[in-house]
C-alpha positions in Angstrom: -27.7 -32.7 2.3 -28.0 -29.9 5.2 -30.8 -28.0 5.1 -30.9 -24.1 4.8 -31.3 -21.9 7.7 -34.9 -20.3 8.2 -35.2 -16.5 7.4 -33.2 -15.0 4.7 -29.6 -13.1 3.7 -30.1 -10.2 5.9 -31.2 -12.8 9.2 -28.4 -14.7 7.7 -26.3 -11.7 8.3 -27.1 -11.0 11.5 -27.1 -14.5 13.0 -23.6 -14.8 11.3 -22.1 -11.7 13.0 -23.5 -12.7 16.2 -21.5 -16.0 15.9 -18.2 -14.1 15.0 -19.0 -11.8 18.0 -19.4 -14.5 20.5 -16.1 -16.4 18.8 -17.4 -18.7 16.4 -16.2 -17.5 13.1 -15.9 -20.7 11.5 -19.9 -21.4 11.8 -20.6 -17.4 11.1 -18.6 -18.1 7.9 -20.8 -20.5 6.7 -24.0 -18.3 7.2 -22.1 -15.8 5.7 -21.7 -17.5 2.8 -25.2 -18.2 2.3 -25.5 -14.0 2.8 -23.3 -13.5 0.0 -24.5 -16.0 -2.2 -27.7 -14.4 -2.0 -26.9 -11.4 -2.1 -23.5 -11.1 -4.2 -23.8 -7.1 -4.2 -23.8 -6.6 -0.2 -20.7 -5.0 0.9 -21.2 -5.8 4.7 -22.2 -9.5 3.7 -18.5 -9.7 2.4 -16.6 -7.6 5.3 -18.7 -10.2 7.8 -17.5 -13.1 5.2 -14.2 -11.7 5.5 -13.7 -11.3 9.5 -15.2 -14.7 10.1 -12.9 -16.4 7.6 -9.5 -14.4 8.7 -10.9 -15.4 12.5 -11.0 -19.2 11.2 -7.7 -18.8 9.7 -9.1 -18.9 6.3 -7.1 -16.8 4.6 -7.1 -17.0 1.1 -11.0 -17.0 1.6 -10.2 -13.7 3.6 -8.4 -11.9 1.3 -11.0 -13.1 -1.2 -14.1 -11.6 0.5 -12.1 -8.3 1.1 -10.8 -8.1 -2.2 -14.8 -8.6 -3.5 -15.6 -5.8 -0.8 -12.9 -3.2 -1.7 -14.9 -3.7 -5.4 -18.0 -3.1 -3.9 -16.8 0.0 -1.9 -14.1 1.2 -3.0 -14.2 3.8 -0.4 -13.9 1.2 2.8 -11.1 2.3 4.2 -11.6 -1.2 6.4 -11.9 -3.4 3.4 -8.2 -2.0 2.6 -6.4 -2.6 5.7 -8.3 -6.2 6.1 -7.3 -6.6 2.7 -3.4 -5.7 2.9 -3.2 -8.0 6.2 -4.9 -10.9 4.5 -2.4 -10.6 1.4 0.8 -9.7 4.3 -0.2 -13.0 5.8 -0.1 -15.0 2.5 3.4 -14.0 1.7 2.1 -10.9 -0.9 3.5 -8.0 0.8 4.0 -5.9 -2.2 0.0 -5.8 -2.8 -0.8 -5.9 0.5 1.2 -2.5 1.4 -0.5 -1.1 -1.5 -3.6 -1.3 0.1 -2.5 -1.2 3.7 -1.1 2.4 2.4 -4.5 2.9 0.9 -6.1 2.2 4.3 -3.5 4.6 6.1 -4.4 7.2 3.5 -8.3 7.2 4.3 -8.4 7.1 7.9 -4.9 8.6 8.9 -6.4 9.0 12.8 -6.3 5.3 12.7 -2.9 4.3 14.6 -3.1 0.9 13.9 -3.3 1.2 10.0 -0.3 3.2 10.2 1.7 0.5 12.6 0.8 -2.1 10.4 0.9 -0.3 6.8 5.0 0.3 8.5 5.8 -3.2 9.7 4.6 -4.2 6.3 7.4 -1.5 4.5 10.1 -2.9 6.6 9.6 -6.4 6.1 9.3 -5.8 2.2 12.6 -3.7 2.1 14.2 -6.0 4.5 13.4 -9.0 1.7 14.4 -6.7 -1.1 17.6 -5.8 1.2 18.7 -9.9 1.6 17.6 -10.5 -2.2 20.2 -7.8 -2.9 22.5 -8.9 -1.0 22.4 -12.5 -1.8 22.7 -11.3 -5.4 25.7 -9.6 -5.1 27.4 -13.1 -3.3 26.9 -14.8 -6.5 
């Protein structure tokens, strides 16, 4: 049985995010975990949950922590955009645009929500585009 860190979910926090800083996200994950176990209501618990787990190519558990964020704060424009690339990257493009769009909406200063919001559009029309297609050669 491992033994729990010393301090509580807001040193939890904070030694978790300095882990993910200096490019350990699969350790700051598990802190982070502890954080939001904790403290189930903290929306930058979550966002640190969700960084550390994308970085550790945990993705499901990504778009998991970003999807619990975006219900905590609806209004994190980051919680979207992390959120559509999590669900892009699992093959759910459809709901990931919806909130890459979301994202691009909120912060339209943000060049990168907007480059990523379009590659998303034009890999979902190019599927719909071949689905089409390949209907029409039945």
């Amino acid at each position: 049985m491992t033994r729990a860190p010393e301090g509580g979910p807001y040193e939890w926090w904070q030694r978790g995010v300095e882990l993910l800083e200096r490019g350990d996200p699969a350790a700051a994950a598990v802190l982070l975990e502890r954080t939001v176990a904790a403290e189930s209501g903290s929306a930058s618990g979550w966002e640190a949950l969700g960084r550390a787990s994308y970085d550790a190519g945990q993705i499901q558990r990504a778009a998991e922590a970003f999807t619990r964020l975006v219900e905590i704060a609806p209004d994190s424009h980051y919680g979207h955009f992390a959120l559509g690339l999590s669900l892009t990257r699992l093959d759910r493009f459809e709901r990931g645009v919806e909130h890459l769009a979301m994202a691009s909406t909120m912060r339209p200063e943000q060049p990168e929500y907007a480059d990523r919001l379009r590659q998303a559009r034009a890999t979902l029309r190019a599927r719909r585009e071949a689905a089409a297609s390949a209907d029409q050669d039945d």
